[in-house]
N, C-alpha and C positions, 0 to 999 in steps of 0.2 A: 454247609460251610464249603468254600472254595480249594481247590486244592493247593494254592499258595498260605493261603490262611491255615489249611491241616500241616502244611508242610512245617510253618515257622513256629506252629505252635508245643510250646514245652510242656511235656507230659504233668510237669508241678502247678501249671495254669488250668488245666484240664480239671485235675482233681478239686484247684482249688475252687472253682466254679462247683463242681458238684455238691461240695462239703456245702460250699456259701448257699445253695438253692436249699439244702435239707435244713439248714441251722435257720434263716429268715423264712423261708418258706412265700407268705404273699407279700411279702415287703422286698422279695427280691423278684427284679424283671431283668428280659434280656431286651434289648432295646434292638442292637445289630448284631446279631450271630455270626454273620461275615467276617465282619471287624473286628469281634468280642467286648463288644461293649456293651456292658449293664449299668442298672443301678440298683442301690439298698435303700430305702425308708426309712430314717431312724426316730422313733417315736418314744422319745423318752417318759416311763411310766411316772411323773409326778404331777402331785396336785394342782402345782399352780401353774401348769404349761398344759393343762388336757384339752384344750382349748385351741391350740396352737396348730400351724401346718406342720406336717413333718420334715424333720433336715433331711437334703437326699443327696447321698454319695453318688456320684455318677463317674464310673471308671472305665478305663481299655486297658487290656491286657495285651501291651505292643508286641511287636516281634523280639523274641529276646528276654521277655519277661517271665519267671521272675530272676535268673540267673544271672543275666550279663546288663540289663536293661530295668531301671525302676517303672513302677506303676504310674499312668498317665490318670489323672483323675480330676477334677471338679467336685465344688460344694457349695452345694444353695441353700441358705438358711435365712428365709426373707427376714423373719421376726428379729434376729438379732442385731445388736447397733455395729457397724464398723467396727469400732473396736472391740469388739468381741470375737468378729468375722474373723479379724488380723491375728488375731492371739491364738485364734482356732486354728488357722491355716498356718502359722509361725511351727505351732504343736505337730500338725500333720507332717509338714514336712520334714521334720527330725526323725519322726518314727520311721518313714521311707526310706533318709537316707542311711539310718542305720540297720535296716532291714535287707537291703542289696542281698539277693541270691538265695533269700525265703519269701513263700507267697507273705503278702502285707493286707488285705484288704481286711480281714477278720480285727486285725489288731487295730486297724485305722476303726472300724466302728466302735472299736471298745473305748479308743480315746475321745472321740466325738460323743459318747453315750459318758462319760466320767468327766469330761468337760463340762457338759450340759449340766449335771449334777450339782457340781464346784459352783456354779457361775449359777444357778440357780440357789442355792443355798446362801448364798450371799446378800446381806439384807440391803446394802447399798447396790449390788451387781457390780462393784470393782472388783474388775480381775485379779488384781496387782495383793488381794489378802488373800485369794483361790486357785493359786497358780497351780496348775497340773503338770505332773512332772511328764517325763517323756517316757518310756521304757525303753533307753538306748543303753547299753550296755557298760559304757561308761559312767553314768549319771549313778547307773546301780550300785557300782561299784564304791564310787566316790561315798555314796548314804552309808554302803556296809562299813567303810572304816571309821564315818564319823559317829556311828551310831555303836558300834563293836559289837553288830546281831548278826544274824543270818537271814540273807536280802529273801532266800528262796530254798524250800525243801528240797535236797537233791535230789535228781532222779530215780527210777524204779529199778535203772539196771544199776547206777552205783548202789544201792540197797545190795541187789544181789550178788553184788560184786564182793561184798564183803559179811556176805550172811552166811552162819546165825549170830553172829556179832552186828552191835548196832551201830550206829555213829554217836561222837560222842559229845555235841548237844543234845542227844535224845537222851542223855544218861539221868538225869534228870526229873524224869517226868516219866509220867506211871501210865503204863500200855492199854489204850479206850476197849470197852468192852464192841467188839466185833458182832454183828449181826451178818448171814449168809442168806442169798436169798437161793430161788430152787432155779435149775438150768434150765436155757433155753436149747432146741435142738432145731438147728434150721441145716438142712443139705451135709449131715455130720458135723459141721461146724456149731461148736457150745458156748452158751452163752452164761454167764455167772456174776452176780452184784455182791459184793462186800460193801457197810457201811459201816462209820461211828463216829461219835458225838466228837469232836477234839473241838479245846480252847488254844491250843499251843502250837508251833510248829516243829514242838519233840513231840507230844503227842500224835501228829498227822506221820512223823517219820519213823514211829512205835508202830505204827496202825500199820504200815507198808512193812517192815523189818516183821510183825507177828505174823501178817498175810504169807509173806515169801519164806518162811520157816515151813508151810506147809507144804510136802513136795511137788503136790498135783499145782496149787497156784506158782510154783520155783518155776516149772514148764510147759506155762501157757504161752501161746505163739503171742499173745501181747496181753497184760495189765495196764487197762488204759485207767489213768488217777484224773482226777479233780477234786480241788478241797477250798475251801471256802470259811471262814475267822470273821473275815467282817468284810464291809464294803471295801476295806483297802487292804485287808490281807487274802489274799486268793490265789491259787496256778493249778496250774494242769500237767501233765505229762502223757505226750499219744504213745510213747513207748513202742513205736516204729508204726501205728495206725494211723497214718496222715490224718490234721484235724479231727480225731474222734475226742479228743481230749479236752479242747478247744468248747467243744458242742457238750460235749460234759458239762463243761466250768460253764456252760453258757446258761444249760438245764437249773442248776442249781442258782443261779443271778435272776434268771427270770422269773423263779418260782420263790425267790429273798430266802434262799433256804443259806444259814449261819450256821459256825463252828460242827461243821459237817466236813467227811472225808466221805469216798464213794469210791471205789475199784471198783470195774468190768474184766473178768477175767476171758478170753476167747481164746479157744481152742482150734485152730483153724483145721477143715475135713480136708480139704483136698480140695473141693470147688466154691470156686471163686463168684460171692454173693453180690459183688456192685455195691449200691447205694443202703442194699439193705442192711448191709449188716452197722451201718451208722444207725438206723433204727431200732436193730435189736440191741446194740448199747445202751441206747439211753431209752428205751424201755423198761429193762432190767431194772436199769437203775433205778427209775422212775417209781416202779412197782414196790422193789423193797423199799424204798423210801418215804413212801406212802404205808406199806404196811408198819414200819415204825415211826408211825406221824412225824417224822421228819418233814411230810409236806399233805394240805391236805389232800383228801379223795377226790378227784376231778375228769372227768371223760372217760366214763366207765367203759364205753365201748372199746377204748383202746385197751385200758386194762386187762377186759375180759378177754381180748384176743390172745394176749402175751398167758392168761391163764390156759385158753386153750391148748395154745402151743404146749405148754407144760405137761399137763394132763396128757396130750398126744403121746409125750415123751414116756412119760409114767408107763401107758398103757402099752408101748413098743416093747419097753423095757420085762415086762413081765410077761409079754407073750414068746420073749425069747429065752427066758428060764426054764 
């Protein structure tokens, strides 16, 4: 990179770039590093589009962005008619403009992957019965009053902001049985999965309120959440761990895992892991989740690594007794 380009570039672009490479992995390219310009692949997993080219996001992250300046982006989706293209690109650009001063690209694929969906499920393919809504802040707002629910499980730190008391839509609804998985120890920094089954989203705010009762999870340097109800009820919270939350809720979407809640508890050691410690989240997760068939067994070799790690810990542990 050029040193105009290091110079203009905003530390929240940076990371979002990292997060976007670990979460897409070979569906993301960098096209001009100079410039900052990539693109994502998006390949929507259903039946009757396996066949199909992939839509491809192609972005720049200008100077300025994401703070003061919105994301510059492109979208090629050959197979789709015009109006489809229009309705997609109408969507896109709502979410940008209400996005101003938080990275956007993660959520632009989430709408371009739930659009495809809508508009695919459609047995005529008129948009106009499949309309996807935007996630502008407004829009959110407008559904909680006309619907009199609650748009979105509040936060992890309003949890503990008012713990051991709960919130009182969760009064309601009776506390999921909690499963804990075993710590990860990477550079003193610890790694820890909570999961359980919820239908409800007093249920998922019981599951955080029983977690945060306990004092060692009250002060871990962050409780990254994702939880997931169905295709239209889901969110996350990074809980100050830029996009680790995001890549949570992503784990659980890609693997169709429902009426699931998942905390990552991390302890932070003192040194600073990079990239990996997004790995050792959603391994954890990954791992307990799989141990209570929440998802099936799949690439054992990753698994076994994350057991190693464990066992390493184990064995530290008791050579220091």
């Amino acid at each position: 990179m050029n040193l105009l380009a290091s110079q203009l570039c905003d530390p929240a672009a940076a990371e979002e770039v990292e997060a976007l490479s670990l979460i897409y992995e070979k569906e993301f390219s960098i096209l001009e590093p100079d410039n900052r310009v990539y693109e994502i692949r998006i390949c929507p997993k259903l039946d009757n589009i396996t066949n199909k080219e992939p839509i491809v996001l192609k972005f720049q992250q200008v100077a300025g962005y994401p703070s003061t300046n919105p994301l510059k982006y492109e979208l090629f989706a050959p197979w789709l008619c015009c109006s489809a293209v229009n309705e997609l690109e109408k969507q896109l650009e709502l979410v940008v403009a209400s996005s101003l001063g938080s990275p956007v690209v993660h959520m632009l694929v989430e709408t371009i992957e739930s659009f495809i969906c809508a508009f695919m499920s459609s047995s005529s393919g008129n948009l106009s019965m499949h309309k996807v809504e935007t996630p502008s802040l407004q829009s959110t707002l407008e559904k909680d009053e006309q619907l009199g629910t609650v748009v979105s499980v509040p936060s992890v730190r309003s949890h503990l902001d008012i713990s051991p008391r709960i919130l009182p839509f969760a009064s309601n609804s009776t506390a999921p049985e909690i499963y804990h998985g075993e710590p990860l120890v990477d550079r003193k920094s610890i790694f820890q999965a909570h999961c359980a089954h919820v239908s409800t989203r007093g249920e998922v705010s019981l599951f955080i309120s029983t977690l945060l009762m306990d004092r060692k999870v009250a002060t871990a340097t962050h409780n990254i959440l994702a939880w997931r109800i169905s295709s239209k009820e889901a969110d996350c919270d990074d809980d100050g761990e830029t996009h680790a939350g995001s890549r949570l809720l992503h784990l659980l979407r890609l693997s169709g895992i429902e009426n699931a809640a998942v905390m990552v508890s991390r302890w932070f050691g003192g040194i600073q892991l990079g990239p990996d410690r997004f790995k050792h989240i959603n391994n954890v997760a990954r791992l307990l989740l799989i141990k209570h068939k929440f998802l099936s067994k799949s690439g054992d070799d990753n698994d076994n690594s994350i057991a190693d790690h464990q066992k390493k810990h184990k064995h530290d542990r008791k050579k220091k007794k």
